[in-house]
C-alpha positions in Angstrom: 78.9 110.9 103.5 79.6 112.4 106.6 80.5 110.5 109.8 81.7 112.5 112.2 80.5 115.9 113.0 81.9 117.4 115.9 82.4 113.9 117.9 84.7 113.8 121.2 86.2 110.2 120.5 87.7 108.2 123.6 87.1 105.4 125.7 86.8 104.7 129.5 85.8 108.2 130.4 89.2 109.7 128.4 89.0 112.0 125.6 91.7 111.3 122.7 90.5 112.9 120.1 87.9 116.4 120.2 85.5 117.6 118.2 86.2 115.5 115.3 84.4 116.2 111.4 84.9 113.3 108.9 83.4 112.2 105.8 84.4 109.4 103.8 83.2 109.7 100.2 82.1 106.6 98.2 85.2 105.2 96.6 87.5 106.9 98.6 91.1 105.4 100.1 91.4 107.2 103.0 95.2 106.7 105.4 95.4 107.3 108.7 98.8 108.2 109.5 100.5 109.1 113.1 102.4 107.4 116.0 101.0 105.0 118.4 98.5 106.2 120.9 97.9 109.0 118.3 94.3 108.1 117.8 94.1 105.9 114.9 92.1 103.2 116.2 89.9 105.4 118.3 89.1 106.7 115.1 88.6 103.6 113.5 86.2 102.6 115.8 83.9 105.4 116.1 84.2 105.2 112.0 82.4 101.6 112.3 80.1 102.8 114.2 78.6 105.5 112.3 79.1 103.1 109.1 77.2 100.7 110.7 74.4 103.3 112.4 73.8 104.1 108.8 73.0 100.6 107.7 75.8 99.8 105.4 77.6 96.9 105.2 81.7 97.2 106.8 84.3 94.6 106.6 87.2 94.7 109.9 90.2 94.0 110.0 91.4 94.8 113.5 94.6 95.0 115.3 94.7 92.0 117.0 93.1 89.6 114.3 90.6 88.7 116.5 91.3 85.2 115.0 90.5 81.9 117.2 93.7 80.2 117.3 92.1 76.4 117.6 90.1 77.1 114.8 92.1 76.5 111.2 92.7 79.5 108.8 89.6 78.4 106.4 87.0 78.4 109.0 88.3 81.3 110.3 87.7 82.8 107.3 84.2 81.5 107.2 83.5 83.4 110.5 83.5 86.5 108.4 80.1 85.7 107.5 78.2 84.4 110.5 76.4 87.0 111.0 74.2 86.5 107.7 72.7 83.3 108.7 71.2 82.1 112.1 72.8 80.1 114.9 71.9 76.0 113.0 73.5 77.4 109.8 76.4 78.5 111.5 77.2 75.7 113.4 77.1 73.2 110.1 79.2 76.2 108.4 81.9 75.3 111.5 81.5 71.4 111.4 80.8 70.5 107.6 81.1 73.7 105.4 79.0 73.4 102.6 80.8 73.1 99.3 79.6 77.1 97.8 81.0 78.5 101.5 84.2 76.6 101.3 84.8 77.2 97.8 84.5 81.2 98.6 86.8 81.4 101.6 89.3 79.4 100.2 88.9 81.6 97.0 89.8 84.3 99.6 92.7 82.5 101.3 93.9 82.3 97.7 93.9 86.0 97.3 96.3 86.7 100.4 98.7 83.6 99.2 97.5 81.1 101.9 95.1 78.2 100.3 98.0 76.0 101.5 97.5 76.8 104.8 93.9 76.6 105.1 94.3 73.3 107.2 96.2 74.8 109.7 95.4 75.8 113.0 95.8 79.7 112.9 97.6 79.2 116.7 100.5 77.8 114.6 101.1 80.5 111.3 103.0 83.5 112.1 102.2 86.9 112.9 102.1 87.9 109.2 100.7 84.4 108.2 97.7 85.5 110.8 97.2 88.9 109.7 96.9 87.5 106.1 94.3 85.0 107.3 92.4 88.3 108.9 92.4 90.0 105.5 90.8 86.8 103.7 88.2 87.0 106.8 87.1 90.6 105.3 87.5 89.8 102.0 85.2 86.6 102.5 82.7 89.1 104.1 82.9 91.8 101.6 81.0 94.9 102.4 80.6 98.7 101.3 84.0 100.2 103.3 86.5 98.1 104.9 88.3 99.6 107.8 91.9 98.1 108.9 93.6 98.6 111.7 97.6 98.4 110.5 96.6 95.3 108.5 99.6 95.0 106.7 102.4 95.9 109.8 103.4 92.2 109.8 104.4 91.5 106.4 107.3 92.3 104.4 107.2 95.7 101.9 106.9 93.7 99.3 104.0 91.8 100.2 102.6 94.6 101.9 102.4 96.7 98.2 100.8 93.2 97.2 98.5 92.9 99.8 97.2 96.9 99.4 96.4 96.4 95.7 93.9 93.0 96.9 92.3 95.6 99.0 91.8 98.0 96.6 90.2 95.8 93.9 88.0 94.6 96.2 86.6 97.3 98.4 86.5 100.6 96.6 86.1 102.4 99.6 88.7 101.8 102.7 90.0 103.6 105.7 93.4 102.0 106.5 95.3 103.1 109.7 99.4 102.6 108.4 102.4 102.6 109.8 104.4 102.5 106.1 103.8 106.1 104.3 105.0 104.7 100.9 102.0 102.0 101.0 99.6 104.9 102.3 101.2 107.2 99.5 100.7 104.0 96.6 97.2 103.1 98.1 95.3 106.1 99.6 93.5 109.2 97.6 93.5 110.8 101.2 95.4 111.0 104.3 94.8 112.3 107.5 97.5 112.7 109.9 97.1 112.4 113.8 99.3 113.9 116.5 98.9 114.9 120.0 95.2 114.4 119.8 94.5 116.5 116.7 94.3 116.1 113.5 97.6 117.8 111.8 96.4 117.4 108.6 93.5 116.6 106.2 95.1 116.4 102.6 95.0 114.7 98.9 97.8 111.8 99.1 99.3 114.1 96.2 99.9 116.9 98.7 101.4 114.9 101.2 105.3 116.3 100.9 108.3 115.2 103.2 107.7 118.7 105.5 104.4 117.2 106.1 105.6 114.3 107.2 108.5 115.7 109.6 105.6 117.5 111.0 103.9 114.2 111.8 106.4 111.8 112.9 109.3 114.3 114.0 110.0 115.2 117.6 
């Protein structure tokens, strides 16, 4: 489908990125790959919007979490689905969770390795323990893409290669902005790669070769 076609991408009256043509296939794993400030998230955004504008349904996991920190990891989780019901089911969903709603997003929390912690108030798990509990959040929404915004940058390699095969099993078409190129070479079919406002390249992950990648990241 195609996205993008021509865009200028930016915010607060500043160009980042110009005249930008993207489409995202169904079933696609598509990278984004590039320093900071490079344009990832710029990207990512105007992506959700377009997603959205075309009525399909998107899962997010941002940067920040955009977790509440009072709130526990489980109903955190739960607020990946507010905006199904109306303002009375929401509330009880946040006070008493009904039984088929709790069962889910703990079934989620499961799936990232943190049922344990789904008590906990997410103020006190760490950085990876939060971006884990922002990952159940979109898994407990589900959707037709999910976009993420270096959602695996606070966990180990290990758990990071983990953490990319939950994504891909459930959302069979993502756009992941990554910081690791080995888990965008073991997840993506795609990579773009951002520099200097510009997209350097545009490539199957099987074309992506070490000269590409000096290219991208080298001075």
């Amino acid at each position: 489908m195609q996205l993008l076609d021509g865009a200028d991408l930016g915010y607060g009256g500043t160009t980042v990125l110009q005249g930008v043509r993207l489409n995202v296939a169904p079933g696609e794993r598509l990278a984004l790959l590039g320093r900071s400030g490079s344009g990832k998230s710029t990207l990512l955004a105007a992506l959700r919007e377009a997603i959205l504008a075309r009525g399909l349904r998107v899962a997010l996991v941002p940067q920040d979490t955009a977790l509440v920190p009072q709130l526990n990891a489980l109903r955190n989780v739960l607020m990946g689905r507010l905006d199904d019901h109306g303002a009375l089911y929401n509330l009880r969903t946040l006070i008493r969770p009904r039984p088929a709603d709790r069962d889910a997003a703990l079934e989620a929390l499961d799936r990232v390795g943190l049922r344990p912690e789904a008590p906990r108030a997410v103020e006190g798990l760490s950085g990876g323990q939060k971006q884990r509990v922002a990952l159940a959040r979109a898994l407990h929404r589900g959707g037709d893409v999910i976009l993420g915004d270096e959602p695996l940058s606070a966990v180990d390699p290990r758990q990071a290669e983990l953490l990319a095969g939950v994504i891909r099993s459930a959302f069979p078409t993502a756009v992941l902005a990554l910081h690791d190129v080995a888990i965008a070479r073991a997840f993506a079919t795609r990579v773009i790669g951002l520099r200097d406002g510009a997209f350097l390249f545009d490539l199957p992950v099987a074309e992506l070769d070490a000269a590409r990648i000096e290219a991208l990241y080298g001075r």
